[in-house]
C-alpha positions in Angstrom: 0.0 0.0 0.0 1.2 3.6 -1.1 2.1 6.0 1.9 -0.5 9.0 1.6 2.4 11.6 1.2 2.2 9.5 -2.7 -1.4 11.0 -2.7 -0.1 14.7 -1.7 -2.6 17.4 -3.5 0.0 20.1 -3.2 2.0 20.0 -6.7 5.1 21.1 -5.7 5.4 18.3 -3.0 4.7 15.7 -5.6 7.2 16.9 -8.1 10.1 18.1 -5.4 9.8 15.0 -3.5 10.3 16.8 -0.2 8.5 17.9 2.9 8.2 21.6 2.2 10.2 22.7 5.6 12.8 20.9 3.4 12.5 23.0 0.3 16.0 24.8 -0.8 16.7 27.3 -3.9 17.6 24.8 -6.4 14.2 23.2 -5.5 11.9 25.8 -6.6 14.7 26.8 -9.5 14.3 23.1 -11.0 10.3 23.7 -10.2 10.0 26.9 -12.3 12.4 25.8 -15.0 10.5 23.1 -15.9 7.4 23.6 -15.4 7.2 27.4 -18.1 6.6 29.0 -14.6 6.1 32.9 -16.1 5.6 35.1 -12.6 7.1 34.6 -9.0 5.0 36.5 -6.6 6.3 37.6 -3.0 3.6 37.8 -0.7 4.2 39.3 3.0 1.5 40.7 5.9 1.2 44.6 6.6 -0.4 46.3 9.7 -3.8 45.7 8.5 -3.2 41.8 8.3 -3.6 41.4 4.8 -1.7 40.2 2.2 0.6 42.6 0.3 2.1 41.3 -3.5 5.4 42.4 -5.5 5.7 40.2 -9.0 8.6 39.4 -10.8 8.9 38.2 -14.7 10.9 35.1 -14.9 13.1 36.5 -17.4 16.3 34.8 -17.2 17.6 32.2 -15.1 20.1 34.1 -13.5 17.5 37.1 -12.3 15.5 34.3 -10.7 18.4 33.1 -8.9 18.9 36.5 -8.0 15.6 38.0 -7.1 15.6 34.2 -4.6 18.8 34.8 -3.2 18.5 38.7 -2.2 14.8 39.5 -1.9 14.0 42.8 -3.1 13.2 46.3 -1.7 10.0 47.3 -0.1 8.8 50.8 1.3 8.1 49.7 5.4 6.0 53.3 5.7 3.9 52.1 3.4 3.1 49.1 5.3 3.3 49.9 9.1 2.7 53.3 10.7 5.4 53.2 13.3 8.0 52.5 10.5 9.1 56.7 9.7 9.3 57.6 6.0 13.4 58.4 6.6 14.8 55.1 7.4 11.8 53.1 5.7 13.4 50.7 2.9 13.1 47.2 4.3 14.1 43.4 2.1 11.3 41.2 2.0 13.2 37.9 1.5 11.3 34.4 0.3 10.6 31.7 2.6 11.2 28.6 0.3 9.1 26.5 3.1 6.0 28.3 1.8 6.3 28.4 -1.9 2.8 27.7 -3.7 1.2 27.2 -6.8 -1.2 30.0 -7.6 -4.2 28.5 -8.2 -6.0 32.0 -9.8 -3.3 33.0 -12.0 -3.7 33.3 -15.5 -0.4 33.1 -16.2 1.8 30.4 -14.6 2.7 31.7 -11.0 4.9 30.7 -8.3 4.3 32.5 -4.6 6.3 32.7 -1.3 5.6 34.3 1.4 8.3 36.5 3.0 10.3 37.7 5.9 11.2 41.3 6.6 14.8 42.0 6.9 16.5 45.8 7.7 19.0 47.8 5.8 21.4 45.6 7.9 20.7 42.5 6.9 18.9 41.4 10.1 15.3 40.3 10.9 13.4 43.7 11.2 12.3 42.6 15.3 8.7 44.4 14.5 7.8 41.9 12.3 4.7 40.2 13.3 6.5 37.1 11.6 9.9 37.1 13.4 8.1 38.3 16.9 6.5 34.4 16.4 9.6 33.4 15.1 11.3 34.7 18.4 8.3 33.8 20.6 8.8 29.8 19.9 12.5 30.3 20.5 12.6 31.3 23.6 9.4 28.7 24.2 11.9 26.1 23.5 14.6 27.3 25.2 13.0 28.1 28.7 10.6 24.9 28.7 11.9 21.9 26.4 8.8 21.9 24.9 7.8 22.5 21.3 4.5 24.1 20.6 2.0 23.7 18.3 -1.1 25.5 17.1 -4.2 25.2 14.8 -7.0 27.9 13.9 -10.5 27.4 13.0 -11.8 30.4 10.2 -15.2 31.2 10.6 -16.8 33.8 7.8 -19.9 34.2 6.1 -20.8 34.0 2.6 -23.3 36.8 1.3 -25.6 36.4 -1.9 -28.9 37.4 -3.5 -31.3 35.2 -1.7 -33.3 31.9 -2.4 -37.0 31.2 -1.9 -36.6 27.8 -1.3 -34.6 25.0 1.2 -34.3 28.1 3.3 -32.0 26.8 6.6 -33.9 27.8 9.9 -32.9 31.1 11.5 -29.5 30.3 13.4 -29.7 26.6 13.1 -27.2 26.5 10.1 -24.7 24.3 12.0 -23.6 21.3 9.5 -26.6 21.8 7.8 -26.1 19.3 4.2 -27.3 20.9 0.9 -29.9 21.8 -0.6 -30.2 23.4 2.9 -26.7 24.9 2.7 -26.0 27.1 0.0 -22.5 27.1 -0.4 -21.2 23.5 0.1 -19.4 23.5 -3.5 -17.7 26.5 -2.9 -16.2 25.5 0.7 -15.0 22.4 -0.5 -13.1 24.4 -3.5 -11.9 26.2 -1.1 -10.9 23.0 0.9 -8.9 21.6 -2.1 -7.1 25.2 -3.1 -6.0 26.0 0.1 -4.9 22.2 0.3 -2.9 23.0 -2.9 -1.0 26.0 -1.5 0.4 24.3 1.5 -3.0 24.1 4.3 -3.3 21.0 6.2 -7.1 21.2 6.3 -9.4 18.9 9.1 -12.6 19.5 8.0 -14.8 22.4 6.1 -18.3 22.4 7.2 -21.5 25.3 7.6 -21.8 26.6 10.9 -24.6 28.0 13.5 -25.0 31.4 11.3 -28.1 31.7 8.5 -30.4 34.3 8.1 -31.9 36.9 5.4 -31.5 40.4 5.1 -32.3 42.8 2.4 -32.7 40.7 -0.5 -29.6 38.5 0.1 -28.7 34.9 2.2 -25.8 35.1 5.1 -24.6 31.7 5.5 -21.5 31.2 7.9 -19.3 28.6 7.2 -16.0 27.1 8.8 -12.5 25.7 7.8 -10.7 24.3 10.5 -6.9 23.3 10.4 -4.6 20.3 11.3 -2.4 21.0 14.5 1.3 21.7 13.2 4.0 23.6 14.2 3.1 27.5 15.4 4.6 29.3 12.5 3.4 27.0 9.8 -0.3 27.1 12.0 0.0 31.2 11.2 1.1 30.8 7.2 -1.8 28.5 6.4 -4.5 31.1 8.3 -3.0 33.9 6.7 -3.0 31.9 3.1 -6.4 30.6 3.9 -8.1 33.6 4.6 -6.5 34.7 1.2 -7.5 31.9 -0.8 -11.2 32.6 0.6 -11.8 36.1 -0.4 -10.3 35.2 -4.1 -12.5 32.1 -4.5 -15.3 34.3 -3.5 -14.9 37.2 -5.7 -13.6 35.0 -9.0 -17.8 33.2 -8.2 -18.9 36.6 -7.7 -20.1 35.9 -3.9 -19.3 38.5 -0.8 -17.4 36.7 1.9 -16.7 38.6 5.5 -14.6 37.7 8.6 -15.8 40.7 10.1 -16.1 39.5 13.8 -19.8 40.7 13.6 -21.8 41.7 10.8 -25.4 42.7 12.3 -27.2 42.5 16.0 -28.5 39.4 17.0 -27.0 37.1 14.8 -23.7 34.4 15.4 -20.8 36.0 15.5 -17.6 35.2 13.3 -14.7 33.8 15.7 -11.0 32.7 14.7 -10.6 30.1 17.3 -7.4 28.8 18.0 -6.1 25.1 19.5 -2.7 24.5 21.2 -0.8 21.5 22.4 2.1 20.9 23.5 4.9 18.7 22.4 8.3 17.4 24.3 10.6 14.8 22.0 7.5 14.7 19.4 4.8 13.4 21.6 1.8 15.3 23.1 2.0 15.9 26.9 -1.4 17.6 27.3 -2.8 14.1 29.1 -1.8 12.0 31.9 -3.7 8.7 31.6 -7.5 10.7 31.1 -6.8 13.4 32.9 -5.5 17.1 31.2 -1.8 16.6 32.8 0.0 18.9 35.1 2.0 21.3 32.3 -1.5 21.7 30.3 -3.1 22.9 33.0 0.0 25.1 33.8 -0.1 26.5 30.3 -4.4 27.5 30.5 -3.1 29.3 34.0 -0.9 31.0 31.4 -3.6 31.7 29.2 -6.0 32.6 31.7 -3.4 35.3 33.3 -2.4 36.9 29.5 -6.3 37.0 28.7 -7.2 40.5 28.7 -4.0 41.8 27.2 -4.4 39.0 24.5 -7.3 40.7 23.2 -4.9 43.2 22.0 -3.7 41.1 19.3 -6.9 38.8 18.9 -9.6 41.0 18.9 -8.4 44.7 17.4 -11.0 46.7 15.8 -14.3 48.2 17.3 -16.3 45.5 16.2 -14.8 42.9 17.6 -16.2 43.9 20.8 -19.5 43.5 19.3 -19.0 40.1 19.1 -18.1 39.6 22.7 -21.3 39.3 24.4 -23.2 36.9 26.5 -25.2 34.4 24.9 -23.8 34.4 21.4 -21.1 31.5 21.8 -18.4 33.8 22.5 -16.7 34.4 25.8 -16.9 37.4 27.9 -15.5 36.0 31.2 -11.9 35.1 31.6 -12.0 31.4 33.0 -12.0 28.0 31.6 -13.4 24.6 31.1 -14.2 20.5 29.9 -16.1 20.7 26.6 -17.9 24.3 27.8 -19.1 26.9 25.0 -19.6 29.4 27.6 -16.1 29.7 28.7 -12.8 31.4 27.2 -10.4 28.8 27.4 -12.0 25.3 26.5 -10.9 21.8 26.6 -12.5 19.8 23.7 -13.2 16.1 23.9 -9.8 14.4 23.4 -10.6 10.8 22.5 -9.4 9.8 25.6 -12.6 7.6 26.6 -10.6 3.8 27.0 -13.7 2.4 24.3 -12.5 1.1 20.6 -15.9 3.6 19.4 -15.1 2.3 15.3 -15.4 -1.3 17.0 -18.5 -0.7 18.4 -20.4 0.4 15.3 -17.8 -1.7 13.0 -17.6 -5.2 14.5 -15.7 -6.7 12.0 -12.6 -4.6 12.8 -9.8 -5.1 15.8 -10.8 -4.9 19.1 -7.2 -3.1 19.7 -7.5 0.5 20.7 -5.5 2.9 18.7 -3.3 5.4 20.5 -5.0 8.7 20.5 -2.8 10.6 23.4 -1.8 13.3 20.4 -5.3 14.5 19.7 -6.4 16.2 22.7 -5.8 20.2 22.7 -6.6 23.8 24.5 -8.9 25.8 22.5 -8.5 29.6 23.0 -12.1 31.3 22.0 -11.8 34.8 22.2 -9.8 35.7 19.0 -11.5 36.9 15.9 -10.2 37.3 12.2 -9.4 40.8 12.8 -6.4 39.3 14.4 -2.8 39.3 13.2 -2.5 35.7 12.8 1.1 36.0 14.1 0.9 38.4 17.0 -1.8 36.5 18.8 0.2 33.3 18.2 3.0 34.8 19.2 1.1 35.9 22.5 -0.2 32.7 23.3 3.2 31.2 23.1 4.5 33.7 25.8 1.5 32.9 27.7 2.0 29.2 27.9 5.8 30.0 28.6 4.5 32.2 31.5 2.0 29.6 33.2 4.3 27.1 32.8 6.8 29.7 34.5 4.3 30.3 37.1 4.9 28.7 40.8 1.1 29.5 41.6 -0.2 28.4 37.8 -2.2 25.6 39.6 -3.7 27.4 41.8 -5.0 29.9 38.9 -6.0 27.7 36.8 -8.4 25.5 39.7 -9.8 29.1 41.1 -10.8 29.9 37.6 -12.6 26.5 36.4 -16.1 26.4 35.7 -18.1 23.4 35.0 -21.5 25.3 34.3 -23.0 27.6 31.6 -21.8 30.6 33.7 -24.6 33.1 31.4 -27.0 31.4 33.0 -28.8 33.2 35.7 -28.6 30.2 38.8 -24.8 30.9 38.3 -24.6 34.3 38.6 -22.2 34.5 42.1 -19.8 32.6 40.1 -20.1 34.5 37.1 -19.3 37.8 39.4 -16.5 36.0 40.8 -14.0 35.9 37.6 -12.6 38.7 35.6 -14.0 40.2 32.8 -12.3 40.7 29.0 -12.2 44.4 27.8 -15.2 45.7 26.0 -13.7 47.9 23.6 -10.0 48.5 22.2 -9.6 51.9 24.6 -9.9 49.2 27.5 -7.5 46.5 26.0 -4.9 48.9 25.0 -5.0 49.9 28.8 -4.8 46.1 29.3 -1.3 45.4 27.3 -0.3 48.9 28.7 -0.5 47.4 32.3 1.0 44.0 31.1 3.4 45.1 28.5 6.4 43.9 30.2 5.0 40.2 30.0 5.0 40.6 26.8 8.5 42.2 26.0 10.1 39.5 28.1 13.3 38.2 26.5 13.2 40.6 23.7 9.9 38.8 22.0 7.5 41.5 21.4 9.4 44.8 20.3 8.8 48.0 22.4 8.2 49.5 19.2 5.3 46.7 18.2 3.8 47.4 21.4 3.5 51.2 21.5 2.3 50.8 17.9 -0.2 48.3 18.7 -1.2 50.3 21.4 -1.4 53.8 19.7 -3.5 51.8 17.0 -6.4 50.8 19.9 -6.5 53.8 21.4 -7.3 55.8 17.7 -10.3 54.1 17.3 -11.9 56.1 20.4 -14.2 53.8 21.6 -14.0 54.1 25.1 -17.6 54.2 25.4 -18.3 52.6 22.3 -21.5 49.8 24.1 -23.4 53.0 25.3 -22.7 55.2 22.3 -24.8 52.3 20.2 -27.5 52.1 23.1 -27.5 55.7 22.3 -27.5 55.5 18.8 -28.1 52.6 17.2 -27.4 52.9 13.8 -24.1 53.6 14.9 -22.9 49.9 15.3 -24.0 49.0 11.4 -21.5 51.9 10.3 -18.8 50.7 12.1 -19.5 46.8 10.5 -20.0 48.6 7.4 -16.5 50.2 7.7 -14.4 47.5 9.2 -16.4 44.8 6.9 -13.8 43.6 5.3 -11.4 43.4 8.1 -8.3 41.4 9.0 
């Protein structure tokens, strides 16, 4: 029987013969060479989280050797504010490790995306990028430990609407055609977003469906394999990419915004971690979440409101962070819990063969499932930078694991109850509250900045910039101004629609 690496739907896999992380310059050379490959395309992250693009003819073989060796010059003004106009030319050098097919060119494309490098030569340390880079690092180097990381993408998708096999208000989740509108174009999106590098786990249509205005909202999700942190932030940042193009080549809308009217499911990015020492998972002990997992939610749990900074950074997202809509509002965590911020999914760690059961014809043997279980983060949305809040929850499990009282946090903030729920209201008062606005999470990292600064991972420059950024929105007051003024909240969803 073939491995199922032979079966590999990214094409430059198959032809290389390597594991991407393994990719070197000759590689891609050989690739484009053969192949009539016409346009390389660097692709790199700004402030606003989207993808920038700089193409290059392949023109000779000796420029393409050149433009992969050195990189090329890029204005760093025009792409983050806190970079001045006078010392703004940065390099934007390929990562081979992330070189793609384009699967929307017209004319034969190879993509990388890049790191940012200054006039010197070194890694520019504001780079949302290197500050994960450096964030796993020093991970390793303090704990032993390798960690790893996988987002879920929810978004809707927006078009004229149907009169019939309308879905029930809100009761979209993994509804099945003709009920769900868009199951074709997920699963193209499942297989191009395969092809560029994503280690996809499922696609499937989520709690969100209702009609407005003449046209059908339908939210839908793609969720990720667990893999190492930096490759976890490439694939949501090439994902989310992938999306929007799919969308507008079918001529369909498609938002991340965290919330895109009152009432309705919000749009979350939620993120698993587990951790790793010599390869293997050490999240369980026997059945139990072990010792350093809990350690690393205490983590969590302490970096929570100054998290938000880098997880949740436009007005809207604070929209989204309200009782009763699936997201979390209090800072605490629990087993399999929707109400909570930090959850801990089912883990396959029932001793039952469950295939055996419905399948008696196959081994009674139970396969080893201690790698499956993870910690799922709630509260970031797709405004995020997919780095930064990586990056933060790395230094946050570095911290509770760091932490001599991390056990004691993490038992005095467990819940094991719907905590919106009005017979549980003293323990609801009891635990801390996320920030309701970007004012109040700026104030938050303010407070906490040095947590995060720690070892030279997050830049004192990235800081005051993300900081400065919060606090322009000026939305201290931003849940009375929409009591106030309702209308108010669909112009700021109308403005930040296309967020992140």
């Amino acid at each position: 029987m073939k491995d199922i690496a032979d079966f590999n739907i990214n094409p430059l896999v198959v032809y290389i013969g390597k594991d991407p992380k393994d990719f070197m310059k000759a590689d891609i050379i050989r690739y484009v060479i053969n192949n009539g490959i016409r346009i390389i395309d660097f692709r790199y992250a700004a402030n606003d989280g989207r993808l920038k693009t700089l193409s290059f003819p392949v023109s000779s073989a000796a420029y393409l050797d050149s433009i992969l060796s050195y990189g090329e010059r890029v204005d760093g003004s025009s792409l983050f504010p806190y970079i001045e106009a006078g010392a703004s030319d940065l390099y934007v050098v390929p990562r081979f490790c992330t070189a793609y097919i384009d699967p929307f060119a017209e004319i034969p494309t190879v993509g990388f995306l890049c790191a940012y490098f200054t006039r010197d030569g070194i890694p520019l340390v504001t780079s949302p990028q290197y500050t994960l880079q450096k964030a796993h690092q020093v991970f390793n180097a303090k704990t032993g430990l390798t960690f790893e990381a996988m987002g879920e993408l929810e978004y809707y998708v927006i078009d004229k609407e149907h009169d019939f096999f309308m879905a029930d208000n809100q009761r979209g989740y993994h509804e099945s055609t003709p009920f769900s509108k868009f199951y074709t174009f997920r699963n193209k999106a499942m297989e191009l977003i395969s092809q560029v590098g994503g280690h996809v786990k499922y696609v499937h249509s989520e709690v969100g469906c209702f009609s407005l205005n003449g046209k059908v909202y339908e939210q839908n999700e793609i969720e990720f394999l667990v893999c190492p942190v930096q490759s976890a932030a490439d694939q949501l940042l090439m994902a989310k990419w992938i999306l929007r193009t799919l969308a507008w080549k079918q001529g369909l809308d498609l938002t991340f915004a965290p919330k895109i009217t009152e009432g309705k499911a919000g749009s979350g990015m939620h993120i698993h971690t587990r951790l790793l020492k010599n390869g293997k998972s050490i999240m369980t002990e026997g059945r139990a979440l072990s010792t350093d997992a809990k350690k690393a939610i205490a983590g969590y749990i302490t970096c929570a409101a100054s998290l938000t900074a880098f997880g949740n950074t436009n007005p809207i997202s604070y929209f989204r962070l309200v009782p009763h809509q699936e997201a979390p509002t209090s800072i605490c965590w629990g087993d399999s819990n929707r109400s909570v911020l930090v959850r801990v999914p089912l883990g396959w760690t029932a001793k039952t063969n469950m295939s055996y059961t419905v399948n008696p014809l196959e081994s009674r043997e139970l396969p080893d499932s201690t790698n499956k279980q993870t910690v799922e983060i709630r509260s970031p949305d797709c405004s995020a930078d997919v780095y930064l809040i990586l990056a933060g929850l790395v230094n946050a499990a570095k911290i509770g694991l760091e932490t001599p009282n991390a056990l004691e946090i993490a038992e005095k903030t467990y819940v094991d109850v719907n905590i919106h729920d009005n017979r549980n209201i003293a323990k609801l008062e009891s635990l801390e509250q996320l920030p309701d606005s970007c004012y109040e999470s700026a104030q938050e990292l303010k407070k906490n900045r040095s947590l995060f600064e720690a070892d030279g991972v997050f830049s004192p420059a990235l800081i005051d910039g993300t900081i400065s950024k919060l606090e322009s929105y000026n939305d201290k007051n931003i849940r009375q101004e929409i009591k106030d003024n309702p209308p108010k909240m669909m112009e700021l969803i109308k403005k930040y629609y296309h967020c992140g």
